[in-house]
N, C-alpha and C positions, 0 to 999 in steps of 0.2 A: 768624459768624452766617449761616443759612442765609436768605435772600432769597427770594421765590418771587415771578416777575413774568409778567406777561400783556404781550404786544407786538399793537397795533393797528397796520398800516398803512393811512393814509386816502387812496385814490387815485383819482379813475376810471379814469385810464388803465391803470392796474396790472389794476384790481378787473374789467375789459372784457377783460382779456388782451392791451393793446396793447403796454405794456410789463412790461418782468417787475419786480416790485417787489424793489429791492435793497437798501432801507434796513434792515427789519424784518430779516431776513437776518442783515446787517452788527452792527443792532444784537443782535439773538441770540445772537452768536459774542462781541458785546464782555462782556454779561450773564453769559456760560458761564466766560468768562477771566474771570472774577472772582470764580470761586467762587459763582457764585449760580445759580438753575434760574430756567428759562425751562418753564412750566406748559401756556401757552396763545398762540397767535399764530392772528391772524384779518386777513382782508384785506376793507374795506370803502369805498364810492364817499362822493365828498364829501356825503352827504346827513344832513342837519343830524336827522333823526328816528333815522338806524340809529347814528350816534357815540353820541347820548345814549342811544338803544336797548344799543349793545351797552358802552359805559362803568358804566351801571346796572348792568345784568346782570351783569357780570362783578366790578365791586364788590362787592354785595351778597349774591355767593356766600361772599365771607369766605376764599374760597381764595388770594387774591394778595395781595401785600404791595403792590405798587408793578405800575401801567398805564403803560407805556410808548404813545402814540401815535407814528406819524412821518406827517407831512403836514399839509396844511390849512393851515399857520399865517401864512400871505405875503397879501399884499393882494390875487389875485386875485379875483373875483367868487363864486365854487366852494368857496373857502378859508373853513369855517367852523367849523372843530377850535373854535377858542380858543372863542368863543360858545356853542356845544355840549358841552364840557368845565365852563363857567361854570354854565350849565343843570344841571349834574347833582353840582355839588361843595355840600360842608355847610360848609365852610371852606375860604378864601383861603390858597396858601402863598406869596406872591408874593416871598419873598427866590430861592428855586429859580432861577424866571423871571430873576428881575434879574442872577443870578450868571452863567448862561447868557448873557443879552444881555453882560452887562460884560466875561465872557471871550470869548465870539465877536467880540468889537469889537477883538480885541487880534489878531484874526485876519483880519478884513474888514470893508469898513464898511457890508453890505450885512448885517448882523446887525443892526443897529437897524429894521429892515424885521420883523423876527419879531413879530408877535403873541403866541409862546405865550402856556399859561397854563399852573399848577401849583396842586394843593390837594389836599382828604381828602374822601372819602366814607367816612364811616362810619370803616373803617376801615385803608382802603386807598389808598393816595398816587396822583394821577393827575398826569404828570406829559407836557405836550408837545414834542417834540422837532419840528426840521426835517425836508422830506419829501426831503432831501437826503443820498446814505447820507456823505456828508463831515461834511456839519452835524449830522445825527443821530448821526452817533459823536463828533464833537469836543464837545457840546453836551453826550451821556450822559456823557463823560469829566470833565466841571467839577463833574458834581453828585453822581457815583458816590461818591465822599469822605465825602460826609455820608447818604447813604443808611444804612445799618447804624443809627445816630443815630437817625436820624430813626424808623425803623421798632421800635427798642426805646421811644419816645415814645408813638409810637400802639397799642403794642402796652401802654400802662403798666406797662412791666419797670422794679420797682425800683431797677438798677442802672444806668439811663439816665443818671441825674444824678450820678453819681461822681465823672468827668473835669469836671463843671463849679466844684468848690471849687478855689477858687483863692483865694491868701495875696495880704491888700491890701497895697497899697504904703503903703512906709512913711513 
């Protein structure tokens, strides 16, 4: 299944040119090993009008399957991905998020510190990652599994539900 993802980086320091943003990048390269295209990548400052600004827009074009964000999601005062993602979702995916947290725990316990969030617009997955390119790829790597799923779900492809018959016990 062909994939088509849009990657946001939310930074200031990136977005100011102080630092070079290396998540979106990283996550890029992890998106492309996996058989799947990377359509769109944008780099934008912590500001809670242009995430919801450019998460909208880029939904609603119908062109991407799945938003990748990386940043915002830490308790910083700046950090307001997950709120601004809430803002602009038509539904909750909050197992994504949880899988995330429960695998990043198995890694540091500085993962229960994430905010993200995860849900659908319309009909495209938004899905937020750490602004950390370690945490943004070990994070893309927990949920990449179910992606393909997920996106013949929202895409309502009749053969979605195939792999879910399963023989009760006896």
């Amino acid at each position: 299944m062909r994939i088509k993802f849009a990657i946001l980086t939310i930074s200031d320091r990136s977005s100011q040119g102080i630092r070079e943003d290396r998540s979106g990048p990283v996550l890029q390269q992890a998106v492309t090993d996996s058989g799947w295209e990377v359509c769109q990548t944008g780099l934008i400052p912590d500001e809670y009008s242009e995430i919801t600004g450019r998460l909208s827009d880029w939904a609603d074009t119908g062109k991407y399957n799945v938003i990748l964000t990386t940043g915002g999601t830490g308790f910083s005062p700046r950090d307001v991905t997950p709120e601004a993602t809430k803002e602009v979702l038509d539904r909750n995916a909050p197992g994504l998020a949880e899988a995330m947290r429960q695998g990043s725990l198995m890694i540091t316990p500085h993962a229960m510190l994430s905010r993200a969030e995860a849900g659908i617009r319309k009909k495209t997955l938004i899905i937020n990652l750490p602004g950390s390119p370690k945490g943004a790829l070990e994070n893309f790597r927990i949920i990449a599994p179910v992606l393909p799923h997920a996106i013949q779900l929202l895409e309502d492809d009749s053969n979605a539900e195939k792999n879910h018959q399963r023989p009760l016990a006896a």
